[in-house]
MIKOLVO-718949 format. One record per residue (C-alpha): chain; x, y, z. Coordinates in Angstrom, 2 decimals, decimal comma, padded with zeros to 5 digits. Last residue first. Example, Ala and Ser with C-alpha at 12.3 -4.5 7.8 and 13.67 -1.06 7.14 Angstrom:
@kette->A | east->013,67 | north->-001,06 | up->007,14
@kette->A | east->012,30 | north->-004,50 | up->007,80
END
This chain:
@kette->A | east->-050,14 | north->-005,16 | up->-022,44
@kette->A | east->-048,73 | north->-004,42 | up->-018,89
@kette->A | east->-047,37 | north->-006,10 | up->-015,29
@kette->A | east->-045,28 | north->-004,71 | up->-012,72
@kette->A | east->-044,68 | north->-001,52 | up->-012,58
@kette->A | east->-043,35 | north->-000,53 | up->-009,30
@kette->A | east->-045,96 | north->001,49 | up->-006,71
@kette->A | east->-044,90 | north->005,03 | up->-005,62
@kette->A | east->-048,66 | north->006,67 | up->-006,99
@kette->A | east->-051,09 | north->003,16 | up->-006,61
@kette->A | east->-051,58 | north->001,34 | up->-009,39
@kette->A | east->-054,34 | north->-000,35 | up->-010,94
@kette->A | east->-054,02 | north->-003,71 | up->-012,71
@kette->A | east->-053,34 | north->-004,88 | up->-016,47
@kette->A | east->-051,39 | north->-000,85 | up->-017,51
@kette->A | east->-051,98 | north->-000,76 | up->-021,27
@kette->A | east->-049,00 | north->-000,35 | up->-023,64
@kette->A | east->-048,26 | north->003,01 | up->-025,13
@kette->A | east->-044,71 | north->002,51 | up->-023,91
@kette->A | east->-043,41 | north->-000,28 | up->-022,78
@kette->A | east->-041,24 | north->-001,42 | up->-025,39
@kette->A | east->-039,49 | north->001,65 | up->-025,52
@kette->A | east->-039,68 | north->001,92 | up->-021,89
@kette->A | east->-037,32 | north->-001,40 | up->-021,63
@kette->A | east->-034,34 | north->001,03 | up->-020,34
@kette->A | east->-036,21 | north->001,65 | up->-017,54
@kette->A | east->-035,43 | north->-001,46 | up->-016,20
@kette->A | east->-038,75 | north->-003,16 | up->-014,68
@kette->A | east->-038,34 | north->-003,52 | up->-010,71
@kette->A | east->-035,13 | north->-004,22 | up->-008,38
@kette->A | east->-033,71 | north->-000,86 | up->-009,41
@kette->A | east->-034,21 | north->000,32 | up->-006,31
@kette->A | east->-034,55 | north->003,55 | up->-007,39
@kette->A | east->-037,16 | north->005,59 | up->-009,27
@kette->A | east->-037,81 | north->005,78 | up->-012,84
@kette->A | east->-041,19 | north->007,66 | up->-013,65
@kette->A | east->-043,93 | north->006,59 | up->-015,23
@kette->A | east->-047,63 | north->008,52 | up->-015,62
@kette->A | east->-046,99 | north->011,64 | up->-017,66
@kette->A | east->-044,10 | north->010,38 | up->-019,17
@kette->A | east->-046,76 | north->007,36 | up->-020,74
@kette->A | east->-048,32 | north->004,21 | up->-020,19
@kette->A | east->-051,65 | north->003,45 | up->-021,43
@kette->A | east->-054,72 | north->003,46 | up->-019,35
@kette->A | east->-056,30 | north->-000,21 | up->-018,97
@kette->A | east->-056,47 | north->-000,05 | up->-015,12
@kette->A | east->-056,43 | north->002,75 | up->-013,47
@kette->A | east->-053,02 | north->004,71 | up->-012,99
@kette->A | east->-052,41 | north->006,86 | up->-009,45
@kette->A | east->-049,36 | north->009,62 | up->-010,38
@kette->A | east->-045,95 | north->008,75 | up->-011,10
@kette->A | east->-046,49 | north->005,29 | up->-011,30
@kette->A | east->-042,86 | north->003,19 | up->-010,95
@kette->A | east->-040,01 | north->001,71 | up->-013,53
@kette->A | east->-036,77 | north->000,97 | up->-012,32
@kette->A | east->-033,48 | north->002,39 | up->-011,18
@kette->A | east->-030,08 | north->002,14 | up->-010,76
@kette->A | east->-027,70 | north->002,45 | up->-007,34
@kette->A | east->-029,28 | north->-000,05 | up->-004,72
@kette->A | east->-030,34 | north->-002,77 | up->-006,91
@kette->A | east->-026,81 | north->-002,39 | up->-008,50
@kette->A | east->-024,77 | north->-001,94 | up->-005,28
@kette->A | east->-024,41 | north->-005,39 | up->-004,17
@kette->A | east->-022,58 | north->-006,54 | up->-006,87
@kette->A | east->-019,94 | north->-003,68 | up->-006,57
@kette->A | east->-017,39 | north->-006,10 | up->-004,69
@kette->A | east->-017,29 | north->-008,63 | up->-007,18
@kette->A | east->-016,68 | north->-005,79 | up->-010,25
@kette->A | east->-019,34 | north->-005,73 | up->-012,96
@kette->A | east->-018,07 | north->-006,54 | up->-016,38
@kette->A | east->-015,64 | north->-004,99 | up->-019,09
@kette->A | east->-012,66 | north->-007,78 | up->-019,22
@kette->A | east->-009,63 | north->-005,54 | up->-019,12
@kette->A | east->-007,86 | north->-008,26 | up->-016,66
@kette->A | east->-006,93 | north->-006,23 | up->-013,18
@kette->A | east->-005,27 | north->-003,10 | up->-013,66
@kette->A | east->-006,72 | north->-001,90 | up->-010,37
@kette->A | east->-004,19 | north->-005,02 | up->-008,70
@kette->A | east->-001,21 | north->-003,65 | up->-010,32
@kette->A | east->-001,77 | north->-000,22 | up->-009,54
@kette->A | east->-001,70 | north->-001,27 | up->-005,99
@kette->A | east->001,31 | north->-003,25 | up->-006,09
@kette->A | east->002,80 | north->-000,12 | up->-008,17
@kette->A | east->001,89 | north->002,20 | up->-005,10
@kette->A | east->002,78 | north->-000,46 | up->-002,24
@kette->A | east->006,11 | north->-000,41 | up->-004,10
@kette->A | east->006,21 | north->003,24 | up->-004,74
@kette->A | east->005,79 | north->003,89 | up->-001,27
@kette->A | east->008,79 | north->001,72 | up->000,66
@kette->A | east->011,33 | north->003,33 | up->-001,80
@kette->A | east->010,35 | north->006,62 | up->-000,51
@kette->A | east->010,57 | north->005,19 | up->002,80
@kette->A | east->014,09 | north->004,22 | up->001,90
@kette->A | east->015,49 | north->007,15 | up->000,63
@kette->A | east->015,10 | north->007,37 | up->-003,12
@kette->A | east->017,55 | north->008,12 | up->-005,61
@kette->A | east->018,66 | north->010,74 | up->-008,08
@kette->A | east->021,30 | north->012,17 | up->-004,98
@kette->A | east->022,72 | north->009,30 | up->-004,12
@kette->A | east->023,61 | north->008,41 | up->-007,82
@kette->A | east->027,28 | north->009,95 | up->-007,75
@kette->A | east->028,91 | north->009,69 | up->-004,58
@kette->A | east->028,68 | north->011,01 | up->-000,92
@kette->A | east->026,02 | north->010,50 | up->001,26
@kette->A | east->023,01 | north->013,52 | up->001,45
@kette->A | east->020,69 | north->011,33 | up->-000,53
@kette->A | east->020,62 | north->009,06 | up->002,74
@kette->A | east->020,01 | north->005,12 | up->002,82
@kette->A | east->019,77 | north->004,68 | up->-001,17
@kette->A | east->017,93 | north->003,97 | up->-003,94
@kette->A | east->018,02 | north->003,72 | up->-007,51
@kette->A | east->014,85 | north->002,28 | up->-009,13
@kette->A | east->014,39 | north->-000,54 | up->-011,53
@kette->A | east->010,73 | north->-001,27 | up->-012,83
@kette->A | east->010,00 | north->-004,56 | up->-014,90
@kette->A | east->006,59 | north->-005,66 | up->-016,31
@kette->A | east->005,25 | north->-001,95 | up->-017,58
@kette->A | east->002,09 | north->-001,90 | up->-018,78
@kette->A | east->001,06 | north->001,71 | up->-019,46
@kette->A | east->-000,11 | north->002,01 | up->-015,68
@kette->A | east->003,33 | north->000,21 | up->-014,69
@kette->A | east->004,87 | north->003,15 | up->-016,21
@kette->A | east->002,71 | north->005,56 | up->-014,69
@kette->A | east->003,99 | north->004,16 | up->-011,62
@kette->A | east->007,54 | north->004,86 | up->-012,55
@kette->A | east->007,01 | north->008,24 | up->-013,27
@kette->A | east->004,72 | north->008,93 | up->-010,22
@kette->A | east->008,18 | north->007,86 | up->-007,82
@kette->A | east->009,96 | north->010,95 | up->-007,00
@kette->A | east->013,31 | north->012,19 | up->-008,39
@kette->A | east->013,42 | north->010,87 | up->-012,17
@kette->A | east->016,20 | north->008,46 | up->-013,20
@kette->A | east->013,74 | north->005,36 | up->-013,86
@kette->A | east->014,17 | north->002,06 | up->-015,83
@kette->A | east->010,80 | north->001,35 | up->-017,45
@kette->A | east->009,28 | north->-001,88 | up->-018,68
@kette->A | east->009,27 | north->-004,07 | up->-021,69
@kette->A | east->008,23 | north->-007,56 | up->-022,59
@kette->A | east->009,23 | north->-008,57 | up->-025,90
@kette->A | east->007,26 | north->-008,30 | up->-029,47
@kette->A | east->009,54 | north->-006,33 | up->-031,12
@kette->A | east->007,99 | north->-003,20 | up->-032,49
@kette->A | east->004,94 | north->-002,95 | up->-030,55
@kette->A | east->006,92 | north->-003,51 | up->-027,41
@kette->A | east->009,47 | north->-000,81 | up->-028,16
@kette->A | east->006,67 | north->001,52 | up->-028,85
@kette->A | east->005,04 | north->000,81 | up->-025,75
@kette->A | east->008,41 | north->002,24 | up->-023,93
@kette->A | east->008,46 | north->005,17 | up->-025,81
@kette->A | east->005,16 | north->006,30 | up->-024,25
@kette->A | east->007,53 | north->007,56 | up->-021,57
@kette->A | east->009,44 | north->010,29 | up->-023,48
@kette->A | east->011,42 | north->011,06 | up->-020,62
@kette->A | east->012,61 | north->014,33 | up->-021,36
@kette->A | east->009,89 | north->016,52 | up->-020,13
@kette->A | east->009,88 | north->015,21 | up->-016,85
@kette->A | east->013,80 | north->015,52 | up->-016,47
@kette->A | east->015,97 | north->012,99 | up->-015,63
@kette->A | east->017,86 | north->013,28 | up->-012,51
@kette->A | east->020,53 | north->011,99 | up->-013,29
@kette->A | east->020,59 | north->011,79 | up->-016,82
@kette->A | east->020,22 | north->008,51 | up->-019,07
@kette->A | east->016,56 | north->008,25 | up->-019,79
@kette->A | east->015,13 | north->004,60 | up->-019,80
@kette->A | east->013,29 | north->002,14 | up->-021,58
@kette->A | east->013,78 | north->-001,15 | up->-020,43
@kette->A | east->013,77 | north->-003,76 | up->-022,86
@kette->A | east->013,15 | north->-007,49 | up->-021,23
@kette->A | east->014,43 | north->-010,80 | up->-022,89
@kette->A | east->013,78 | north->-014,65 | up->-022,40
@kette->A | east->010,89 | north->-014,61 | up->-024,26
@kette->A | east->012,87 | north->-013,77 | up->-027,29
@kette->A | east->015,36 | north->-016,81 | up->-026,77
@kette->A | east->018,85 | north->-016,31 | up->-026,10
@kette->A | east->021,34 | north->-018,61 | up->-028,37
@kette->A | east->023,87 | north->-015,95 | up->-030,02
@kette->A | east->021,85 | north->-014,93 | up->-032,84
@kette->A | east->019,32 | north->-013,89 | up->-030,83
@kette->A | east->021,32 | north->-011,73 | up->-028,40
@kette->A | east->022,94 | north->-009,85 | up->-030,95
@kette->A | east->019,83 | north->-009,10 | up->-032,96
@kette->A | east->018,45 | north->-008,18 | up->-030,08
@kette->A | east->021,36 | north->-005,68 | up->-029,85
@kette->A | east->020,88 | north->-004,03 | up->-033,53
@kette->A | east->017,09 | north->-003,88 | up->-032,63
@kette->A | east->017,76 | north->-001,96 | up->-029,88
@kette->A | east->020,30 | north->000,41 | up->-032,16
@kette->A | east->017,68 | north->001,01 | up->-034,72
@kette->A | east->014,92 | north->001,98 | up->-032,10
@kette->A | east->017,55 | north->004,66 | up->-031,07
@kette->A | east->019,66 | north->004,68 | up->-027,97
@kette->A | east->020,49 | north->007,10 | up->-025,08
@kette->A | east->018,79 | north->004,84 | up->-022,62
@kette->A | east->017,92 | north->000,99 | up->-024,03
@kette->A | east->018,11 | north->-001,17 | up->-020,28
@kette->A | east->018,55 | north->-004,72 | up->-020,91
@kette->A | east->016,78 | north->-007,08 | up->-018,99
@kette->A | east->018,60 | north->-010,46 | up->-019,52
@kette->A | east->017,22 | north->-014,09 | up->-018,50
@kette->A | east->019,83 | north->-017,05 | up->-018,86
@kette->A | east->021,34 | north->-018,56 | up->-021,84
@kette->A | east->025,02 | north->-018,03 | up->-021,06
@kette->A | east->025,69 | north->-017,04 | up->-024,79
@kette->A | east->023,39 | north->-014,05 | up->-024,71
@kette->A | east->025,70 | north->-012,84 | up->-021,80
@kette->A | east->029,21 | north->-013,21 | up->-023,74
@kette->A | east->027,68 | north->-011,91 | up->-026,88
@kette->A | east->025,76 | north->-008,62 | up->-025,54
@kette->A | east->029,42 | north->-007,69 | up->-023,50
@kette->A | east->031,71 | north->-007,93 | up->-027,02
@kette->A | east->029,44 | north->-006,39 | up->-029,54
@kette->A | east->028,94 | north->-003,06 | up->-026,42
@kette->A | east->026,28 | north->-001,11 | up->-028,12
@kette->A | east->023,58 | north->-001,70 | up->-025,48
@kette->A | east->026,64 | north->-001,22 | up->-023,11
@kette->A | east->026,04 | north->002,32 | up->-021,67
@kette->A | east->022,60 | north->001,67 | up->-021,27
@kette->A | east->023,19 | north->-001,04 | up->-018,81
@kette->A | east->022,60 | north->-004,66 | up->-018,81
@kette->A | east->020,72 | north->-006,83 | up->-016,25
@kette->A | east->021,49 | north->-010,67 | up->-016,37
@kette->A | east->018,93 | north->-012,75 | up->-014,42
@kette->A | east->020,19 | north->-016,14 | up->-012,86
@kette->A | east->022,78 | north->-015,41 | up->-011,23
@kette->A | east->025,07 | north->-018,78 | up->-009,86
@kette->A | east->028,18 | north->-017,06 | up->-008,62
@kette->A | east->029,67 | north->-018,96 | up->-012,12
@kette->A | east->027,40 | north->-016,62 | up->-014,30
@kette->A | east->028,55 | north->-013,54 | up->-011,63
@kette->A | east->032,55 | north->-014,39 | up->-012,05
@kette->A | east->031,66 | north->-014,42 | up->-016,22
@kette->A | east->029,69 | north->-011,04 | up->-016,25
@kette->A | east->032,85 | north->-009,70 | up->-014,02
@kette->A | east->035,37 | north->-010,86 | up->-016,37
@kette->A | east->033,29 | north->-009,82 | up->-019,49
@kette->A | east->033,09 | north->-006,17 | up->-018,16
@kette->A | east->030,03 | north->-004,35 | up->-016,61
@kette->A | east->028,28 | north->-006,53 | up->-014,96
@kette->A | east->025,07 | north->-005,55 | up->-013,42
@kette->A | east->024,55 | north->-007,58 | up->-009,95
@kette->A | east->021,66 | north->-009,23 | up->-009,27
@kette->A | east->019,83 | north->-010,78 | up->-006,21
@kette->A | east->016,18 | north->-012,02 | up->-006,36
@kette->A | east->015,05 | north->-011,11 | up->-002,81
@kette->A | east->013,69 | north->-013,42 | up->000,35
@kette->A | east->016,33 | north->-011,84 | up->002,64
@kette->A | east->018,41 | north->-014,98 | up->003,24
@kette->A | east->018,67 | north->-014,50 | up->-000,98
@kette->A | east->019,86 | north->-010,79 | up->-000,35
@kette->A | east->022,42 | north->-012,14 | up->002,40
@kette->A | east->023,72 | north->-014,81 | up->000,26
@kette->A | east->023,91 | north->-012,54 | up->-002,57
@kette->A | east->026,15 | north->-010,18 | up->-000,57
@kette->A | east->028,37 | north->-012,62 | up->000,92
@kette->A | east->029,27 | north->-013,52 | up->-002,65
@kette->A | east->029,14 | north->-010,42 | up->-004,00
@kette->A | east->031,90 | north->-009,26 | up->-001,25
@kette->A | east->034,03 | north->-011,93 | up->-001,94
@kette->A | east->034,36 | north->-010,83 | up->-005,05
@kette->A | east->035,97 | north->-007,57 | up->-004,41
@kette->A | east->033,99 | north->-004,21 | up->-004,75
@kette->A | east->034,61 | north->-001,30 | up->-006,38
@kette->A | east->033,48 | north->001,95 | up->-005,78
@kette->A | east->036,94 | north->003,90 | up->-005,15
@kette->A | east->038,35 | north->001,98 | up->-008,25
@kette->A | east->035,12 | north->003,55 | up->-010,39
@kette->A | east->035,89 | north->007,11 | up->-008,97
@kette->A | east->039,65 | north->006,12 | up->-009,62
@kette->A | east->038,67 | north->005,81 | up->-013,79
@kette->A | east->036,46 | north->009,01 | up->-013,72
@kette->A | east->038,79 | north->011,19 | up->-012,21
@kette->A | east->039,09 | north->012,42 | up->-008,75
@kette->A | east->039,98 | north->016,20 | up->-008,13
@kette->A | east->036,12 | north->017,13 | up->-008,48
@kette->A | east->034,97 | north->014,66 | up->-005,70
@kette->A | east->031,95 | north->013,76 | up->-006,50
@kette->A | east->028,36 | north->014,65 | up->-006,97
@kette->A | east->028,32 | north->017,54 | up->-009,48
@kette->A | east->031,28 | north->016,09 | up->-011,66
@kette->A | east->029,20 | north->013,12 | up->-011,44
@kette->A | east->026,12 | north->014,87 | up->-013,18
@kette->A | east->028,40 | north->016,26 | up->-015,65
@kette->A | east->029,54 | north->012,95 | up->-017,12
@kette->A | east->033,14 | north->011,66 | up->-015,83
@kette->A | east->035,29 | north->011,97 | up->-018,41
@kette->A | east->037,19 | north->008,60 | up->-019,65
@kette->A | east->040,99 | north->009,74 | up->-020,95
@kette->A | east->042,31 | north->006,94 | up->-018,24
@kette->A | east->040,52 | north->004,16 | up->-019,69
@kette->A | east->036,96 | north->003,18 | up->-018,23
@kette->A | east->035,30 | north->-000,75 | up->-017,94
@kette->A | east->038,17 | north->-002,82 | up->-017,55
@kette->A | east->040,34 | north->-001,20 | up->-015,56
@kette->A | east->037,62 | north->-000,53 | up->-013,17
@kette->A | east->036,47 | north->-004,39 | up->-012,81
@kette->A | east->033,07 | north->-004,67 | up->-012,41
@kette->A | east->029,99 | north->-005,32 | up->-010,55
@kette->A | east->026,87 | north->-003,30 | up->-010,29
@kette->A | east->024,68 | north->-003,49 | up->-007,10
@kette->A | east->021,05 | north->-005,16 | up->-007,66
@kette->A | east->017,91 | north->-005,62 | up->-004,90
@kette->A | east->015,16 | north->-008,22 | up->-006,28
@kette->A | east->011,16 | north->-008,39 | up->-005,90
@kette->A | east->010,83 | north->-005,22 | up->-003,83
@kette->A | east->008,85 | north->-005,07 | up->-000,44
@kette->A | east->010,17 | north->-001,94 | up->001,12
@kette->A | east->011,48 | north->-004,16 | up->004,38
@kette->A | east->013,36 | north->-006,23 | up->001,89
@kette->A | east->014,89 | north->-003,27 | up->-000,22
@kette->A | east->016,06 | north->-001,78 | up->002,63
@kette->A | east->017,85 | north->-004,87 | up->004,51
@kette->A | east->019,43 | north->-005,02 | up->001,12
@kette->A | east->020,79 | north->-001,72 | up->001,40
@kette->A | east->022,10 | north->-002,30 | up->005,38
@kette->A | east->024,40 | north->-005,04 | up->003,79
@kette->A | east->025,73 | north->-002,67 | up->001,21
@kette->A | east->026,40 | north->-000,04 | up->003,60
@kette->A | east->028,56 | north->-002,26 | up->005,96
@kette->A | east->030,32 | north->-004,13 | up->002,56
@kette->A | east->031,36 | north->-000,67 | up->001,97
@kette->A | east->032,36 | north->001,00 | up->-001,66
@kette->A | east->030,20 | north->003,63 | up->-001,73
@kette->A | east->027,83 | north->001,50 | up->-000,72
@kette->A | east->025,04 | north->003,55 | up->-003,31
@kette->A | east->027,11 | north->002,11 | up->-005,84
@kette->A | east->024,12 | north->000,37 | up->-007,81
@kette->A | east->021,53 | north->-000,49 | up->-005,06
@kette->A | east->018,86 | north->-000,43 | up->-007,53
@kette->A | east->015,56 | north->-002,10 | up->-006,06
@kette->A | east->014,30 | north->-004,37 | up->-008,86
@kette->A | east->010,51 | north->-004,59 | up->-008,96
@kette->A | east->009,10 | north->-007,52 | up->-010,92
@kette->A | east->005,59 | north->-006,35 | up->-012,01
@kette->A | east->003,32 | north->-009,46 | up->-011,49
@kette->A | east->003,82 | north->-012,87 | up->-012,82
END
């Protein structure tokens, strides 16, 4: 299978079934494998002394805390429902991120097959268990975390049923935007060295060359926030892509994807026909009787390279030429 592409909806509704709708229609047209909102219950994921981080303070409302930002962006079941039908109508995977047991539980029953997992929960005991029980795939994003604290959830998930093929790290970097220099891409190798899973890259940058370097340094997943305007209200618009942003890092990675090709050294199909044209072979230099020896007075390499390679001169050399040759004629036959 080739790079799976989720388009990250998130919140980017803002908490309309319109918006939502118009989202998927995005990630279709852009070519993405899967488009996935976030589902949750807001009394269940934040308490009332929850912060928001500093990025949200930037993109919402200031007077609105954390726990009625998450009520404002919350969406009712019915809602999923419609929504995976529509995504699914679309031709894309559809997920949802859950963020509380309930919500993991209502999206197992809605019939998801692949379980995506935030940062914020790669510590969360409660959360791992209840989706490693239900068997299914889980990506699992790893920002803010140590290689001691991935380890620590795999643990979780394999004790509980899920199978190591069944799991994908994503290394990420939990600010929004993230900054170049934080990223720390080559991470992401690291985490499949160490335990032997696919991995691939979860990305808050602005632009899209982060994530296709990812895919350069073999990256099976990519998630990527988008949205319909950065200008909208809320707090990931702004660290996402507008659709025909979205649009050209797909048809980027696909094309990274297919210059990756197998790591087998050999001649490509479609540069075949260039040999003869592009290398060389042996020819006279100058007129050559017959019975002179060969030398760098008397050879040269010219193309085509339909002729004697001239990387057999150190077998040739010295030998005795069998016929006369013309200056500009290939060498054909010697001692």
């Amino acid at each position: 299978m080739g790079v799976f592409i989720i388009a990250e909806a998130g919140v980017n509704h803002n908490g309309s079934l319109e918006l939502a709708f118009k989202l998927i229609d995005v990630a279709a047209r852009a070519g993405a494998d899967a488009v996935k909102f976030q589902t949750f219950k807001a009394d269940k994921v934040a308490s009332s002394f929850a912060e928001k981080s500093e990025y949200q303070r930037h993109t919402t409302d200031p007077g609105q805390s954390h726990l009625d930002m998450l009520r404002y962006l919350e969406l009712s079941s019915e809602a999923y429902v419609r929504l995976k039908t529509y995504a699914e109508d679309k031709g894309l995977v559809f997920m949802s991120t859950p963020f509380d047991i309930e919500s993991a539980r209502f999206l197992r029953d809605l019939g998801m097959e692949i379980f995506k997992i935030s940062s914020g929960d790669i510590t969360n005991y409660f959360l791992l268990k209840e989706i490693a029980s239900y068997r299914k795939k889980v990506i699992l994003s790893t920002g803010m975390s140590t290689l001691g604290e991935v380890e620590s959830a795999l643990e979780v998930f394999l004790s509980w049923g899920l199978r190591r093929e069944d799991i994908r790290l994503l290394h990420c970097t939990t600010e929004y935007p993230s900054p170049y220099e934080c990223v720390n891409l080559l991470a992401m190798q690291t985490m499949r060295r160490a335990f032997d899973v696919e991995v691939g890259y979860s990305d808050h940058t602005m632009g899209i060359e982060i994530a296709i370097a990812a895919v350069a340094l073999g990256a099976q997943v990519i998630e990527k926030h988008f949205t319909l305007d950065k200008s909208l209200p809320g707090p990931d618009h702004r660290a996402s892509l507008e659709p025909d942003e979205l649009e050209q890092m797909v048809k980027a990675i696909r094309n990274v994807e297919d210059a990756l090709g197998d790591g087998v050294k050999r001649p490509a199909e479609c540069e075949l026909k260039n040999i003869n044209v592009a290398r060389r072979s042996l020819f006279a230099a100058r007129d050559i009787s017959k019975g002179e020896p060969f030398s760098t007075e008397n050879i040269i390499a010219l193309r085509p390279g339909t002729g004697l390679s001239p990387m057999l001169w150190p077998k040739i050399e010295g030998k005795r030429a069998l016929k006369d040759y013309k200056r500009g004629q290939p060498i054909e036959f010697f001692s």
